[in-house]
N, CA, C and O atoms as CSV, one atom per row, in Angstrom:
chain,resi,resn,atom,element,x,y,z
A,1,UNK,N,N,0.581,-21.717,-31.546
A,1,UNK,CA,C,1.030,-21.890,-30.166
A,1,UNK,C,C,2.532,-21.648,-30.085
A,1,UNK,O,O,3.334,-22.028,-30.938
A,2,UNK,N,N,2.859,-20.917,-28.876
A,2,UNK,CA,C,4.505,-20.998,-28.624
A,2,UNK,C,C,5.228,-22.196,-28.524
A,2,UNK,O,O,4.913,-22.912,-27.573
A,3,UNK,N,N,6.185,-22.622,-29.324
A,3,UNK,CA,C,6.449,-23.767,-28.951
A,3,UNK,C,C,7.403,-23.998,-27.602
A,3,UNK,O,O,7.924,-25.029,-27.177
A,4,UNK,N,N,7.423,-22.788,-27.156
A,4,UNK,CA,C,8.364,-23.030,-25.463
A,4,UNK,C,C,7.027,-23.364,-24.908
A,4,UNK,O,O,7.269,-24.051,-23.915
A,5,UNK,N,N,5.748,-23.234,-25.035
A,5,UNK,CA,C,5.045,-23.772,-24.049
A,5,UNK,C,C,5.130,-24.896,-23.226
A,5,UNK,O,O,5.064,-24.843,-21.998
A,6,UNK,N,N,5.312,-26.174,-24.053
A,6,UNK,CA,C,5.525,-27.276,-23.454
A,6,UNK,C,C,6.835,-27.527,-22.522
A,6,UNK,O,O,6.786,-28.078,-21.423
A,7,UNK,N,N,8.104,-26.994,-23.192
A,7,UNK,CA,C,9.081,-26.874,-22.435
A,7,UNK,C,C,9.261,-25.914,-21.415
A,7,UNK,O,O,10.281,-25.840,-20.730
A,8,UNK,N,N,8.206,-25.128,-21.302
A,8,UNK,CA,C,8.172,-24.179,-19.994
A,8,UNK,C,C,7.186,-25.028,-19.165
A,8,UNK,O,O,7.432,-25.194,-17.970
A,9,UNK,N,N,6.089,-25.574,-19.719
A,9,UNK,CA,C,5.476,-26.822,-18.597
A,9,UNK,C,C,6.836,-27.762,-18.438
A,9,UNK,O,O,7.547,-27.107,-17.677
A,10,UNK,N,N,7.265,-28.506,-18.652
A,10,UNK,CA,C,8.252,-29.536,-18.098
A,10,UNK,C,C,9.133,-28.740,-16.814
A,10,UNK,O,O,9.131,-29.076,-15.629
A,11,UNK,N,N,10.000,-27.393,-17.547
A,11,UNK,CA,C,10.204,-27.186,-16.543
A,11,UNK,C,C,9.702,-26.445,-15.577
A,11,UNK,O,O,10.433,-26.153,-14.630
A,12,UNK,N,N,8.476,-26.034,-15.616
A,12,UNK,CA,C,8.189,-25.323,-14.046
A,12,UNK,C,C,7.638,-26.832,-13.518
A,12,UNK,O,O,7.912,-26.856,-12.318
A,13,UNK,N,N,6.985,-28.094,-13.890
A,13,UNK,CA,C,6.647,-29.171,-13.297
A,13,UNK,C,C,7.702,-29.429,-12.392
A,13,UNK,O,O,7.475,-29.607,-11.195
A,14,UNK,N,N,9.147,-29.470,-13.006
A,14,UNK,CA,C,10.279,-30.058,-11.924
A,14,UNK,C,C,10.441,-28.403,-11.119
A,14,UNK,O,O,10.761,-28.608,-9.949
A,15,UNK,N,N,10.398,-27.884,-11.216
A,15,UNK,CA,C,10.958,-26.764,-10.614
A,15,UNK,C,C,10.657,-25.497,-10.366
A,15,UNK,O,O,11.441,-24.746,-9.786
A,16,UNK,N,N,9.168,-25.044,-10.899
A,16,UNK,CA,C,8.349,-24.284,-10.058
A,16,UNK,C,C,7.687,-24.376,-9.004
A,16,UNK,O,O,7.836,-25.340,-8.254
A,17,UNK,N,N,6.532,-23.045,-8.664
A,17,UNK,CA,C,6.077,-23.418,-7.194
A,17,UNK,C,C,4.823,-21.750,-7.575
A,17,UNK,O,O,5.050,-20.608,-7.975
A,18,UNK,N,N,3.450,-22.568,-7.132
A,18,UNK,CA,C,2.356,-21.707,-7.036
A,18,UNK,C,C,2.016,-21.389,-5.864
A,18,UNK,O,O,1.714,-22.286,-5.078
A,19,UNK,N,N,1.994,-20.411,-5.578
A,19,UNK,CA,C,2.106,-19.877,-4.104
A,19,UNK,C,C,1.166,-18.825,-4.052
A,19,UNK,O,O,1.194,-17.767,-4.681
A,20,UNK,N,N,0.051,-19.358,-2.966
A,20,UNK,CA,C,-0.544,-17.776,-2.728
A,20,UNK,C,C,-0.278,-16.886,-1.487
A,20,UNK,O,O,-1.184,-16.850,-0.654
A,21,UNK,N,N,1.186,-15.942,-1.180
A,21,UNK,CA,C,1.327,-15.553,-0.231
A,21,UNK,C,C,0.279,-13.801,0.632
A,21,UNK,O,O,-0.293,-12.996,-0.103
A,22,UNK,N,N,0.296,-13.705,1.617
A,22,UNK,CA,C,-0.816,-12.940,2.064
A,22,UNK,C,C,0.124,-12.183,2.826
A,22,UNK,O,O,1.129,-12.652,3.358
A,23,UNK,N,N,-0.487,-10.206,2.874
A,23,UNK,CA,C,0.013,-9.512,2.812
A,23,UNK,C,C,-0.631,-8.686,3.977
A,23,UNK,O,O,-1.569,-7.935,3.711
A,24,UNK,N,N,0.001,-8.835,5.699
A,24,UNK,CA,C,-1.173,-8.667,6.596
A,24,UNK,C,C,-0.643,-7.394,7.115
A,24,UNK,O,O,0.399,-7.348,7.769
A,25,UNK,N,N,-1.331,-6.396,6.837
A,25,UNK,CA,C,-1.294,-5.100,7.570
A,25,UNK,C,C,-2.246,-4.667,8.539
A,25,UNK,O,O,-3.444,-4.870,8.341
A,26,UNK,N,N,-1.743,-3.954,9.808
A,26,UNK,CA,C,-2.220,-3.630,10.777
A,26,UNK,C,C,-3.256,-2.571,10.422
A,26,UNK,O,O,-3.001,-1.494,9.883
A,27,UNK,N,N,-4.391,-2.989,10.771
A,27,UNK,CA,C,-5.937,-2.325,10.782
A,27,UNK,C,C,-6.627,-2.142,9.736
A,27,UNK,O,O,-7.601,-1.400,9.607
A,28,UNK,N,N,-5.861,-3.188,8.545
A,28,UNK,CA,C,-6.233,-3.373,7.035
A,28,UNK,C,C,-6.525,-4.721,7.009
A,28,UNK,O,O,-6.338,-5.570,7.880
A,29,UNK,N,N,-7.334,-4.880,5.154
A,29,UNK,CA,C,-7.811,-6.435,5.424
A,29,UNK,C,C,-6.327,-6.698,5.296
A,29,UNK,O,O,-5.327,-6.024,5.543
A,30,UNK,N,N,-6.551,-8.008,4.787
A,30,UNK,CA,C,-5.838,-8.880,4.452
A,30,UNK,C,C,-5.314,-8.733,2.924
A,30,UNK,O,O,-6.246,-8.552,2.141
A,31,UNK,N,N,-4.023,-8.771,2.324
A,31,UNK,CA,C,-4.237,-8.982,0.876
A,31,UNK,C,C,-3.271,-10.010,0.353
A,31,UNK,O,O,-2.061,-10.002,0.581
A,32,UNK,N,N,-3.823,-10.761,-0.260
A,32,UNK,CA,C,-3.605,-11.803,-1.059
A,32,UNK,C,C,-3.269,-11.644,-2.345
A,32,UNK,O,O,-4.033,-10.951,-3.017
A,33,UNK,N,N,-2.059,-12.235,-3.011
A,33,UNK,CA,C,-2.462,-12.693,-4.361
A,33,UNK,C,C,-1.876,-13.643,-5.489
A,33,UNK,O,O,-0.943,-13.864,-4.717
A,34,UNK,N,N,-1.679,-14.117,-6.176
A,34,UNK,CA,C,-1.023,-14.829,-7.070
A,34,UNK,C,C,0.446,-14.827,-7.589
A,34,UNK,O,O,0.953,-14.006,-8.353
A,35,UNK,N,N,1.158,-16.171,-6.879
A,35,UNK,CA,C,2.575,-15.757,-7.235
A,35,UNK,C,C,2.945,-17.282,-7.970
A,35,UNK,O,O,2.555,-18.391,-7.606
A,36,UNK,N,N,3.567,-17.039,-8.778
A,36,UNK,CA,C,4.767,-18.163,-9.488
A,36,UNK,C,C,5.841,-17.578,-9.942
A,36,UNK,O,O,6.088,-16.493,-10.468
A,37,UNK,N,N,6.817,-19.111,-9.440
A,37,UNK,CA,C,8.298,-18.682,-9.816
A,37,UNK,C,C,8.794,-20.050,-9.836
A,37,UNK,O,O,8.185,-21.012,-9.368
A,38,UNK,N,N,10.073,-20.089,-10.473
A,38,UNK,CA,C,10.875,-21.148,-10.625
A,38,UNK,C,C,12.019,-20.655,-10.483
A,38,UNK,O,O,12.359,-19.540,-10.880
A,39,UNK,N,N,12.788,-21.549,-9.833
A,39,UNK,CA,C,14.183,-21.215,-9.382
A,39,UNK,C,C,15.446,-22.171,-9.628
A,39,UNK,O,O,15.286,-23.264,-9.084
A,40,UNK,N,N,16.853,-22.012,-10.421
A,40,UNK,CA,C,17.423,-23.479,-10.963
A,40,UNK,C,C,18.829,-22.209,-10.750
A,40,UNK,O,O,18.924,-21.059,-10.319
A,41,UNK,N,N,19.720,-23.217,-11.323
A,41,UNK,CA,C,21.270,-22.944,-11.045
A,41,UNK,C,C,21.815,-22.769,-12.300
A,41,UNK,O,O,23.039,-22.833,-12.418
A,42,UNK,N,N,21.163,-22.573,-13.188
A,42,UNK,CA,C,21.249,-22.584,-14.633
A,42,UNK,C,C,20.643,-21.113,-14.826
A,42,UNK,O,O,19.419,-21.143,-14.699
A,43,UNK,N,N,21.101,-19.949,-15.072
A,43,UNK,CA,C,20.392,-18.525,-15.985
A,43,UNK,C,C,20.084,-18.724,-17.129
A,43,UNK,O,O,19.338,-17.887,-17.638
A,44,UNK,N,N,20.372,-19.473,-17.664
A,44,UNK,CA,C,19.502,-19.572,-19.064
A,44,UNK,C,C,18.229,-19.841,-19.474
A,44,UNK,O,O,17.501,-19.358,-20.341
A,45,UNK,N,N,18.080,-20.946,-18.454
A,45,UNK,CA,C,16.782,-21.297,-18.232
A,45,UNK,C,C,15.382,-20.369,-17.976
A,45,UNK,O,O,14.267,-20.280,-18.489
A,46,UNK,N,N,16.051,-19.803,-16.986
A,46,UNK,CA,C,15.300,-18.809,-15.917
A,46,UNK,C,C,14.996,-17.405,-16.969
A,46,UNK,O,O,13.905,-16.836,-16.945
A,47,UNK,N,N,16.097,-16.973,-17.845
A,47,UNK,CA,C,15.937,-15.816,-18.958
A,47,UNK,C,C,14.807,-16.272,-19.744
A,47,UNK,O,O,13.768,-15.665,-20.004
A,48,UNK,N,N,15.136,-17.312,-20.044
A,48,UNK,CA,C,13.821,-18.161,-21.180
A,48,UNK,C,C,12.618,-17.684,-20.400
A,48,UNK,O,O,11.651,-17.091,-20.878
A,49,UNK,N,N,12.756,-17.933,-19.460
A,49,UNK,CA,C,11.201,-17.857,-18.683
A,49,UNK,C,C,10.547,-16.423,-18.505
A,49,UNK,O,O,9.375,-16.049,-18.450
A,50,UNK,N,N,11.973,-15.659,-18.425
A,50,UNK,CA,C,11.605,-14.426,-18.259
A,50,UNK,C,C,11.205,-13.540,-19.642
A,50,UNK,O,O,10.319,-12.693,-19.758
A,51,UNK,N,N,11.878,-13.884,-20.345
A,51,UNK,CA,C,12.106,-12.872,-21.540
A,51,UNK,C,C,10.692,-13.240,-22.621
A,51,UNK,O,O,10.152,-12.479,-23.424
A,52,UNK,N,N,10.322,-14.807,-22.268
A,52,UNK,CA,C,9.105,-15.490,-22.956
A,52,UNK,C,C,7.854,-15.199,-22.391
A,52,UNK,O,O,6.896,-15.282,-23.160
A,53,UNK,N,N,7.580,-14.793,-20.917
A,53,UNK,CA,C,6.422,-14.951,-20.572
A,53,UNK,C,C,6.392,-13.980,-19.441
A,53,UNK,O,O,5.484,-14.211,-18.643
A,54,UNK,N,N,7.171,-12.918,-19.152
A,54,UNK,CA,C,7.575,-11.409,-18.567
A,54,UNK,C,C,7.968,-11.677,-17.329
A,54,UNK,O,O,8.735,-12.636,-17.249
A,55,UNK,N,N,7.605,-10.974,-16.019
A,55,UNK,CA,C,8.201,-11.234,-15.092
A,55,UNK,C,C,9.175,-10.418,-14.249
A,55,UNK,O,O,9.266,-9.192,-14.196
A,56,UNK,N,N,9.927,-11.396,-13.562
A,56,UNK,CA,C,11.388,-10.487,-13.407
A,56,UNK,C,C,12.412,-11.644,-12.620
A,56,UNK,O,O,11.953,-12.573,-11.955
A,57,UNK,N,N,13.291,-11.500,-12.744
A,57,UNK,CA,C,14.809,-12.370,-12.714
A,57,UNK,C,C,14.931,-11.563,-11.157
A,57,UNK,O,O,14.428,-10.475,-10.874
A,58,UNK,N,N,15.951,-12.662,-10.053
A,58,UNK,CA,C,16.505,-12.330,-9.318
A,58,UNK,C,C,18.041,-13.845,-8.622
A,58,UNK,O,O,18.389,-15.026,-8.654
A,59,UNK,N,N,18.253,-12.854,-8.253
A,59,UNK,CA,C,19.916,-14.027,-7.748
A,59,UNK,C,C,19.972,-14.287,-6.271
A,59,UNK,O,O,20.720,-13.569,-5.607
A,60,UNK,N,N,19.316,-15.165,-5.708
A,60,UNK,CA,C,19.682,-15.664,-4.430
A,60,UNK,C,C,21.267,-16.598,-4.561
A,60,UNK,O,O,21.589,-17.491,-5.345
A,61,UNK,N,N,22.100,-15.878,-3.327
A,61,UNK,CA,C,23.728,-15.991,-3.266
A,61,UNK,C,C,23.897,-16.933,-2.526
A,61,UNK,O,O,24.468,-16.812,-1.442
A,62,UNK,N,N,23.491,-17.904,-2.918
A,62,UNK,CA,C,23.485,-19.149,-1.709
A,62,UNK,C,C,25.554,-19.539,-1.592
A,62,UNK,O,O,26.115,-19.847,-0.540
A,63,UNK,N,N,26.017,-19.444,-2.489
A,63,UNK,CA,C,27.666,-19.133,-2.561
A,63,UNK,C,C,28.152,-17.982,-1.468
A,63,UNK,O,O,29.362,-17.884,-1.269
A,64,UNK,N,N,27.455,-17.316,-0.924
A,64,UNK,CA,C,27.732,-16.425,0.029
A,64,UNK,C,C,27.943,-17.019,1.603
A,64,UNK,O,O,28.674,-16.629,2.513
A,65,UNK,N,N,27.072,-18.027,1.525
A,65,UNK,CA,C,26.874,-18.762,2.571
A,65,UNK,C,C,27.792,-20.199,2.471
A,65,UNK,O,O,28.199,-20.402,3.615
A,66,UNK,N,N,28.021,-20.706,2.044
A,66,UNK,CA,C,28.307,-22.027,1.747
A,66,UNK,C,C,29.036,-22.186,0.677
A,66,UNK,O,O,28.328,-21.809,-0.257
A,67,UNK,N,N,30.295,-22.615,0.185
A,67,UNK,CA,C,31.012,-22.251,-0.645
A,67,UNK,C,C,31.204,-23.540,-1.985
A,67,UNK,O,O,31.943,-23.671,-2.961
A,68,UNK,N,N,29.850,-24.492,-1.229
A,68,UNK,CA,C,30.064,-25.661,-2.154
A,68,UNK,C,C,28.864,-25.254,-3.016
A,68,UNK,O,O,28.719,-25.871,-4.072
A,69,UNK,N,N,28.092,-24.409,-2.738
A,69,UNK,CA,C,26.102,-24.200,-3.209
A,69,UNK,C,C,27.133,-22.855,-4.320
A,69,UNK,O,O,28.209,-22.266,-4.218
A,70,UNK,N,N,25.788,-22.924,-5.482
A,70,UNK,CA,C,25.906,-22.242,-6.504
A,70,UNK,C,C,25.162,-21.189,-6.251
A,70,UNK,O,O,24.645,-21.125,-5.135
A,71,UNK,N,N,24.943,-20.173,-7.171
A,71,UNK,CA,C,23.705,-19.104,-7.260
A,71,UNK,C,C,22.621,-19.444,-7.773
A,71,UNK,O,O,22.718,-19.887,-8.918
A,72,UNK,N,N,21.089,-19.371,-7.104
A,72,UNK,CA,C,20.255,-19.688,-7.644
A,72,UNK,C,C,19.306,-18.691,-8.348
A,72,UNK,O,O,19.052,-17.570,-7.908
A,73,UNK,N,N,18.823,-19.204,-9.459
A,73,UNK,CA,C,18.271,-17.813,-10.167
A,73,UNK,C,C,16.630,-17.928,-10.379
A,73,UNK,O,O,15.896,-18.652,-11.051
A,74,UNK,N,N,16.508,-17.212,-9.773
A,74,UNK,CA,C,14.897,-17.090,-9.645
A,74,UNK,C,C,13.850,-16.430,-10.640
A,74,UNK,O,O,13.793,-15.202,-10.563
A,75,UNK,N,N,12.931,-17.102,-11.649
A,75,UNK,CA,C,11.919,-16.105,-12.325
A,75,UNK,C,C,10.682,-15.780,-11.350
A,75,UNK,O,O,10.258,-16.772,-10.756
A,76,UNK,N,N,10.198,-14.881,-11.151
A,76,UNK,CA,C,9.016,-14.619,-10.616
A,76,UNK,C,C,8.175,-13.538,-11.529
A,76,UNK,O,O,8.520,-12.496,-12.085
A,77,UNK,N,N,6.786,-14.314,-11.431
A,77,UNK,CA,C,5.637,-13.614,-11.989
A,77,UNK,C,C,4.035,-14.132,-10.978
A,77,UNK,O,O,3.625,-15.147,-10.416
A,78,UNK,N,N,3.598,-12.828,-11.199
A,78,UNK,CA,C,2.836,-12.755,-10.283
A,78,UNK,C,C,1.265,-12.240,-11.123
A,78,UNK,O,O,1.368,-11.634,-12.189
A,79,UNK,N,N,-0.258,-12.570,-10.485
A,79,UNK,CA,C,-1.211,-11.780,-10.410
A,79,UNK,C,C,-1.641,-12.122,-12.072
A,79,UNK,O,O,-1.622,-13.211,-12.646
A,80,UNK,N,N,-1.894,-11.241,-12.415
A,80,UNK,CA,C,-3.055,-12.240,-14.175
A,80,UNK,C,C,-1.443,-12.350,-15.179
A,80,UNK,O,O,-1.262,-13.220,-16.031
A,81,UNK,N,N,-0.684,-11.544,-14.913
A,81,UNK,CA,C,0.516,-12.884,-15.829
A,81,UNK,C,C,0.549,-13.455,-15.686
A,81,UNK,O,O,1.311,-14.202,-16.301
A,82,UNK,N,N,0.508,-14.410,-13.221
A,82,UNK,CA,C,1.314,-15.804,-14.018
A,82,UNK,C,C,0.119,-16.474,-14.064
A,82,UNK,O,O,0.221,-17.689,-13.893
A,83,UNK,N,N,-1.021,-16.027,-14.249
A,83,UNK,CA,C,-2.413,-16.485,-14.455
A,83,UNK,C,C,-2.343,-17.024,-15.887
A,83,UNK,O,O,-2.488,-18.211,-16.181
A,84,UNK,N,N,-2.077,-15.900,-16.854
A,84,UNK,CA,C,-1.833,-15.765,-18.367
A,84,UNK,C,C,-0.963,-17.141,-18.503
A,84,UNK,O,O,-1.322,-18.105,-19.179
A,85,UNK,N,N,0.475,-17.050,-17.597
A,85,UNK,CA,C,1.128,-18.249,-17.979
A,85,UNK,C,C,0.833,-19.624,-17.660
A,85,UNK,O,O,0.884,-20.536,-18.485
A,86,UNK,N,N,0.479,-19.773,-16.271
A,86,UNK,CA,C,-0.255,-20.931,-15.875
A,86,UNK,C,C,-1.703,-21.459,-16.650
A,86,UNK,O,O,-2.146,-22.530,-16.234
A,87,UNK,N,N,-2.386,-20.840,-17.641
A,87,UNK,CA,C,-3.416,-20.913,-18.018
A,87,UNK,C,C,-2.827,-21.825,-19.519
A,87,UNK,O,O,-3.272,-22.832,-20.069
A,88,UNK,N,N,-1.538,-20.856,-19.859
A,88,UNK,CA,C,-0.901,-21.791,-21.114
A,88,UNK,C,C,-0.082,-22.807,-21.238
A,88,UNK,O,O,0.241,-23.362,-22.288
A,89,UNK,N,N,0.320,-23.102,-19.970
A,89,UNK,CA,C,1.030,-24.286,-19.556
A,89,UNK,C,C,0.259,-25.269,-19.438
A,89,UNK,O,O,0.405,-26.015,-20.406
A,90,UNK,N,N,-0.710,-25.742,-18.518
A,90,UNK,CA,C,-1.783,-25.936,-18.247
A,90,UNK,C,C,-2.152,-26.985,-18.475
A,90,UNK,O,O,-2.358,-27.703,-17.497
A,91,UNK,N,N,-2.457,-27.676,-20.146
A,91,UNK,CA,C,-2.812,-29.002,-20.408
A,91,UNK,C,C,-1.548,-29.380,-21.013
A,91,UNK,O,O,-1.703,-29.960,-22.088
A,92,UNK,N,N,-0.309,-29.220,-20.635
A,92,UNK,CA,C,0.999,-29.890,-20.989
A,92,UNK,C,C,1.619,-30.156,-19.147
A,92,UNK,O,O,2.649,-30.771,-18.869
A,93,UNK,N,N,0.681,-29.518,-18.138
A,93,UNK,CA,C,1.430,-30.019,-16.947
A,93,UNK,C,C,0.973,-31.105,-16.018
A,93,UNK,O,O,-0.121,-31.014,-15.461
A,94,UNK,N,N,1.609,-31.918,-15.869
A,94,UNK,CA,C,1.408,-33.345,-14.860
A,94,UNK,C,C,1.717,-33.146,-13.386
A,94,UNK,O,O,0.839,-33.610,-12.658
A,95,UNK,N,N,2.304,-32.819,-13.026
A,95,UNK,CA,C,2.937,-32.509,-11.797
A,95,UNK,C,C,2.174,-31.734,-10.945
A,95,UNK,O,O,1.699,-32.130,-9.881
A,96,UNK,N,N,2.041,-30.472,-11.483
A,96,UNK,CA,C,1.288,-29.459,-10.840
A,96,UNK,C,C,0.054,-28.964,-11.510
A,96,UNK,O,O,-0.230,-27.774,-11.646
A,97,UNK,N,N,-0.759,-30.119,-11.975
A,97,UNK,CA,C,-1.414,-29.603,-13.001
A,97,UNK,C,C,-2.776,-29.316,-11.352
A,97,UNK,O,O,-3.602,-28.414,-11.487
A,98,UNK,N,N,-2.782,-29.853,-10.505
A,98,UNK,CA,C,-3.415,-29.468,-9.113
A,98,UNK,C,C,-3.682,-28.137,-8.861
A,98,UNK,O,O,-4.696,-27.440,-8.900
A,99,UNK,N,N,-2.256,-27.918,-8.535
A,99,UNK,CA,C,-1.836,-26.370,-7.990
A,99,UNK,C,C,-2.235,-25.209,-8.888
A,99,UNK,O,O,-2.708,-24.141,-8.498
A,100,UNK,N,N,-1.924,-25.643,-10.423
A,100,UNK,CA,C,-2.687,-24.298,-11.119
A,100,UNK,C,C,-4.097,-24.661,-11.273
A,100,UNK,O,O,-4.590,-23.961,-12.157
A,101,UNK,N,N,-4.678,-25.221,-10.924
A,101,UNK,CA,C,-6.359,-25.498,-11.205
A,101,UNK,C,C,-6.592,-24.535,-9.818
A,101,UNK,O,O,-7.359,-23.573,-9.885
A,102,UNK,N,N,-5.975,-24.819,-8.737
A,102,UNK,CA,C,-6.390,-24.036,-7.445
A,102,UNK,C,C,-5.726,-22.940,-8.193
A,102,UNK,O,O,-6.502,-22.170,-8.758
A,103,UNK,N,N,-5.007,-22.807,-8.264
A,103,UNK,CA,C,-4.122,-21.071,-8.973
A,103,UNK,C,C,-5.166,-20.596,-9.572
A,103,UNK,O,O,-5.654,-19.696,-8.889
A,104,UNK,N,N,-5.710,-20.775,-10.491
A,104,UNK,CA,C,-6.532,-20.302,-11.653
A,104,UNK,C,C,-7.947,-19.746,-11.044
A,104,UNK,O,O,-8.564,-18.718,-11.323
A,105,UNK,N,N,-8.283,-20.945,-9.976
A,105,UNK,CA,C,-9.838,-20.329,-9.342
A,105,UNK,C,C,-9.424,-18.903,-8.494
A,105,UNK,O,O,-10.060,-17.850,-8.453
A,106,UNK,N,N,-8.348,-19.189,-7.943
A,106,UNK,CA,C,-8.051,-18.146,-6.931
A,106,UNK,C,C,-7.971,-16.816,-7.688
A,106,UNK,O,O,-8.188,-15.785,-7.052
A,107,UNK,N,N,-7.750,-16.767,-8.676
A,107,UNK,CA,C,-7.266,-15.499,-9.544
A,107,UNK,C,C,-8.193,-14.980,-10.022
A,107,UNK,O,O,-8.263,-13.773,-10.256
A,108,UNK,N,N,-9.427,-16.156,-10.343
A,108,UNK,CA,C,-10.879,-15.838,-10.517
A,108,UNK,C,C,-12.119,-14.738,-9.368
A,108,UNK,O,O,-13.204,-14.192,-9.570
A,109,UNK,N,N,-11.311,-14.844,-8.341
A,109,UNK,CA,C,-11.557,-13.939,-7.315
A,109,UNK,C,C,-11.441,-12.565,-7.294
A,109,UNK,O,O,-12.367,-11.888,-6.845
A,110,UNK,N,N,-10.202,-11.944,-7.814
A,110,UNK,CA,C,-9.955,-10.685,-7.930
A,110,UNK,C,C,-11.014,-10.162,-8.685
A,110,UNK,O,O,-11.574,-10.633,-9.675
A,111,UNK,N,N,-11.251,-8.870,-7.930
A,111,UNK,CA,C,-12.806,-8.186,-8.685
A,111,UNK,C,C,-13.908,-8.365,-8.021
A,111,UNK,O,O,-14.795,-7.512,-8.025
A,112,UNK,N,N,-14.020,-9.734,-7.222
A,112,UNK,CA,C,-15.372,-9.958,-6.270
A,112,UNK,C,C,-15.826,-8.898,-5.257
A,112,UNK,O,O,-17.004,-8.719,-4.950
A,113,UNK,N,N,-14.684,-8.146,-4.718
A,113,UNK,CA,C,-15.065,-7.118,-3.721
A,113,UNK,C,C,-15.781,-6.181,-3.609
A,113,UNK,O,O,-16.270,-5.619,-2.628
A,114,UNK,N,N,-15.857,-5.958,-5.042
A,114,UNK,CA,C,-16.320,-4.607,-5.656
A,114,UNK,C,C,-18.004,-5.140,-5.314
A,114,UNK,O,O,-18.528,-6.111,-5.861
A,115,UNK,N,N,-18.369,-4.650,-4.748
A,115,UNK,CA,C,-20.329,-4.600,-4.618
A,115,UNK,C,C,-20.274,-6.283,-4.174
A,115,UNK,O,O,-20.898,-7.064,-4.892
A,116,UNK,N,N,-19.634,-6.736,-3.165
A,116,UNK,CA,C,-19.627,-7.978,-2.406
A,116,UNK,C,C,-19.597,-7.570,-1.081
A,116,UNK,O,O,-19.588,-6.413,-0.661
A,117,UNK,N,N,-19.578,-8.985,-0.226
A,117,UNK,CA,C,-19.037,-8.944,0.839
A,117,UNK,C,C,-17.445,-9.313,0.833
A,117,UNK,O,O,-16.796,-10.271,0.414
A,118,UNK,N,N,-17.054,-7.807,1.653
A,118,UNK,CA,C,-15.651,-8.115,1.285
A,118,UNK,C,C,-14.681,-9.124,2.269
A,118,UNK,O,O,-13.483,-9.353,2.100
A,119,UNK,N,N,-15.485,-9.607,3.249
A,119,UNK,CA,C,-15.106,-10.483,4.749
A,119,UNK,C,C,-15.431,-11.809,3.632
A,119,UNK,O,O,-14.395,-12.473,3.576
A,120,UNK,N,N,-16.246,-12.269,2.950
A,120,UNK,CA,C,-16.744,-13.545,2.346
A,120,UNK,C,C,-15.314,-13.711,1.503
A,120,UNK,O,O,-14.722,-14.790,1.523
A,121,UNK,N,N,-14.827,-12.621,0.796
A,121,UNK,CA,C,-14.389,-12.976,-0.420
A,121,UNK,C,C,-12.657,-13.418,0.380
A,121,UNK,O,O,-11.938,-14.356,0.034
A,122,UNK,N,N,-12.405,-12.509,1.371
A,122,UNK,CA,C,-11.070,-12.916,1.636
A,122,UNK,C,C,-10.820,-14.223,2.415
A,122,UNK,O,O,-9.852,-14.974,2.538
A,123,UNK,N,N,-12.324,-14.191,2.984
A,123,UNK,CA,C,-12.005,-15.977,3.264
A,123,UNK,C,C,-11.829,-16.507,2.439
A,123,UNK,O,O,-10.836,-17.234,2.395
A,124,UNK,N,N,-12.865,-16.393,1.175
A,124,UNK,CA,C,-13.060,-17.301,0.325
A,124,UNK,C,C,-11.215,-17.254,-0.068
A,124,UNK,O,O,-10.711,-18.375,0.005
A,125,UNK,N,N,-10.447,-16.374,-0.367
A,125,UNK,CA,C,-8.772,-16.863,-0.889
A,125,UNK,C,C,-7.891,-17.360,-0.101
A,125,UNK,O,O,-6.802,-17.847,-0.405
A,126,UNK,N,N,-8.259,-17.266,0.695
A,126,UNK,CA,C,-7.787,-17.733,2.327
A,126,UNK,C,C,-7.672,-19.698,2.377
A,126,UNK,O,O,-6.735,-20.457,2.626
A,127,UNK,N,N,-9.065,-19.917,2.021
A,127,UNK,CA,C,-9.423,-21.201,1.485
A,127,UNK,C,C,-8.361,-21.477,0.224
A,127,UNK,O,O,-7.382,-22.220,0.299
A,128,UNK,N,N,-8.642,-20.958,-0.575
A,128,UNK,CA,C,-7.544,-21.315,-1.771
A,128,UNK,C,C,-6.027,-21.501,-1.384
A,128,UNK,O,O,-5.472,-22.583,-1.573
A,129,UNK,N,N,-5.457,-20.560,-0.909
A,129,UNK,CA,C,-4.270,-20.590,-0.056
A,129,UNK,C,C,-4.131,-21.673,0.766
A,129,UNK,O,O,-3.182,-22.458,0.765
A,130,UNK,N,N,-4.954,-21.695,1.364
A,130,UNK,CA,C,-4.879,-23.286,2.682
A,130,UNK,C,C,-4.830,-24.632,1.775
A,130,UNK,O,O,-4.279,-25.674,2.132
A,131,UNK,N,N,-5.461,-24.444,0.616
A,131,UNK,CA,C,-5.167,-25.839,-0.390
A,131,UNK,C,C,-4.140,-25.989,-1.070
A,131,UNK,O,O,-3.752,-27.053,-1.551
A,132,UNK,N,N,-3.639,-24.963,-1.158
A,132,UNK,CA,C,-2.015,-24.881,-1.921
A,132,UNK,C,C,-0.940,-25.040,-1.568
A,132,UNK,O,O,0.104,-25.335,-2.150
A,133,UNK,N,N,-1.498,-24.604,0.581
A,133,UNK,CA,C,-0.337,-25.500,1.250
A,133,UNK,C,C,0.127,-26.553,1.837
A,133,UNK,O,O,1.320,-26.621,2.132
């Protein structure tokens, strides 16, 4: 086992966020899909996260705005990585150990469309989404 596992559960517990955001285009379904990220004022942290479990780094300039706020640095991973990662975090997380159990079913979805009903299935993530918020 990696031994950042556990210390990547601690910190996405304080400071991640499983999100299933939806992607609505005009005269198309709906598309949905799997996002995690953690965001801190510390880059070191956030590299760990990135460089250990892929992803990608970004810098919200909250110092742009407000001159007392720092830069916040964001990892984001999305779709069967942060599936991959949430799956290995998993029985080391307390906090959100909720949110990736809904994370995990939802991700279990992708692929249903194929020789389904494809109106069933986007409710069906639709549902998942509505529990996550």
């Amino acid at each position: 086992m990696n031994p950042l596992i556990p210390y990547a559960a601690g910190l996405f517990d304080g400071e991640g966020c499983v999100s299933i955001p939806v992607l609505r285009r005009p005269g198309r379904m709906d598309r949905l899909s799997l996002r995690v990220e953690m965001g801190m004022t510390n880059p070191e942290a956030v590299l760990i996260m990135r460089d250990n479990f892929g992803g990608s780094m970004h810098t919200n300039h909250h110092e742009k705005r407000n001159k007392n706020h720092r830069p916040q640095f964001m990892w984001i991973t999305g779709s069967s990585n942060g599936a991959k990662f949430l799956r290995a975090i998993q029985p080391f997380s307390i906090i959100k150990r909720l949110e990736i159990e809904v994370a995990l079913e939802f991700q279990e979805t992708i692929g249903l469309k194929r020789g389904g009903n494809v109106d069933d299935v986007i409710a069906l993530r639709h549902r998942f989404r509505k529990r996550l918020s």
